[in-house]
C-alpha positions as a printed NumPy array, in Angstrom:
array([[154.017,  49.108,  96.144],
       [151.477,  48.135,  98.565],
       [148.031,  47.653,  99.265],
       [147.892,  50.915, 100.836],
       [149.192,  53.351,  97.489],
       [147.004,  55.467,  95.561],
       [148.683,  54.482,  92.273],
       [147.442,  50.288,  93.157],
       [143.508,  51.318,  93.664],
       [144.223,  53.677,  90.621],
       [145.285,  50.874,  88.434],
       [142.833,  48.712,  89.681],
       [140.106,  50.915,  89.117],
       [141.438,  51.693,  85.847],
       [141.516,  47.975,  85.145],
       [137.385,  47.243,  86.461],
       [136.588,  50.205,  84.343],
       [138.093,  48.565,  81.227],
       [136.304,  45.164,  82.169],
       [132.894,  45.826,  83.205],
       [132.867,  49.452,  81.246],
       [130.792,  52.714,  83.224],
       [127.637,  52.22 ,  82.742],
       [127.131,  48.487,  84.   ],
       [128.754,  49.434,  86.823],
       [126.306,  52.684,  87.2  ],
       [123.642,  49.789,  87.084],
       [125.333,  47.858,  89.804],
       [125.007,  50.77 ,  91.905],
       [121.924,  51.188,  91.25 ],
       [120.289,  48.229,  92.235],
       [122.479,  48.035,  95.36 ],
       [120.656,  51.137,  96.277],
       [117.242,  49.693,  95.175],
       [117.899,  46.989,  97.511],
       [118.976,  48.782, 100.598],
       [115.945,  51.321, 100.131],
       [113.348,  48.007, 100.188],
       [115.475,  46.349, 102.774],
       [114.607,  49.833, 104.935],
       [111.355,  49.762, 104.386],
       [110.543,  46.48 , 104.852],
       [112.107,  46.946, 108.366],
       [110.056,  49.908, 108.796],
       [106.81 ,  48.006, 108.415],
       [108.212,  44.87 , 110.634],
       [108.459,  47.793, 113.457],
       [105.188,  49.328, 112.796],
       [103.358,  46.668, 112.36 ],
       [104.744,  44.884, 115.775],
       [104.303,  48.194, 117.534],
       [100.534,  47.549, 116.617],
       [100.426,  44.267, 117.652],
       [101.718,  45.245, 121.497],
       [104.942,  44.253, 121.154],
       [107.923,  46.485, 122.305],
       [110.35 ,  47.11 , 119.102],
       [113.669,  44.577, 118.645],
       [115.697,  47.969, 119.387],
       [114.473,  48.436, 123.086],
       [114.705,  44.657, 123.609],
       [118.936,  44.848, 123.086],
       [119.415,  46.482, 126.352],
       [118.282,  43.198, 128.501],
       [121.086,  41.623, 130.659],
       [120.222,  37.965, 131.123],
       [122.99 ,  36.719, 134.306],
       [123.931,  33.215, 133.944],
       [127.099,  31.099, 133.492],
       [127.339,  30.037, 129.499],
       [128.458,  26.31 , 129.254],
       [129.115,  23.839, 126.375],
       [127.758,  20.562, 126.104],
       [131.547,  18.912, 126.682],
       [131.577,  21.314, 130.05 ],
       [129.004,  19.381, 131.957],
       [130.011,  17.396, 134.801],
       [129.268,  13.591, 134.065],
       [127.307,  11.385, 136.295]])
C-alpha cells in the first residue's frame, strides 16, 4: 500500500471527515475562496490604479533581459 492507492486517500479522507466533520470543512472552503476572490481583486486595483499613474503593468515588465555576470560576495577578487 502506497502513497499512490485509491484505498490510502480513501481512508484518509474517511478519517478527516470523522475529525473535522462536513460542514467545517465546507467552511474551510469557503473562506479559502473568499480569500483568493479579495486577493484577485486587490491585484486588479494594484494594476489599474498603476496603469493610471503611467506606469507599465508588473506583467509587461517580466520580459526584460538584464546581461551581466551574477557574483557572490566570497567571489570577489581581493586586493
Amino acid at each position: 500500500m502506497g502513497f499512490g492507492s485509491i484505498w490510502h486517500w480513501l481512508i484518509v479522507l474517511a478519517i478527516v471527515l470523522v475529525v473535522f466533520g462536513a460542514k467545517k470543512l465546507r467552511n474551510v472552503g469557503a473562506d479559502l475562496g473568499a480569500a483568493v476572490k479579495g486577493f484577485k481583486d486587490a491585484m486588479a486595483e494594484e494594476s489599474k490604479s498603476s496603469e493610471a499613474d503611467g506606469q507599465k503593468p508588473a506583467s509587461i515588465e517580466q520580459g526584460r533581459v538584464i546581461e551581466g555576470q551574477a557574483t557572490h560576495e566570497n567571489d570577489k577578487p581581493k586586493v
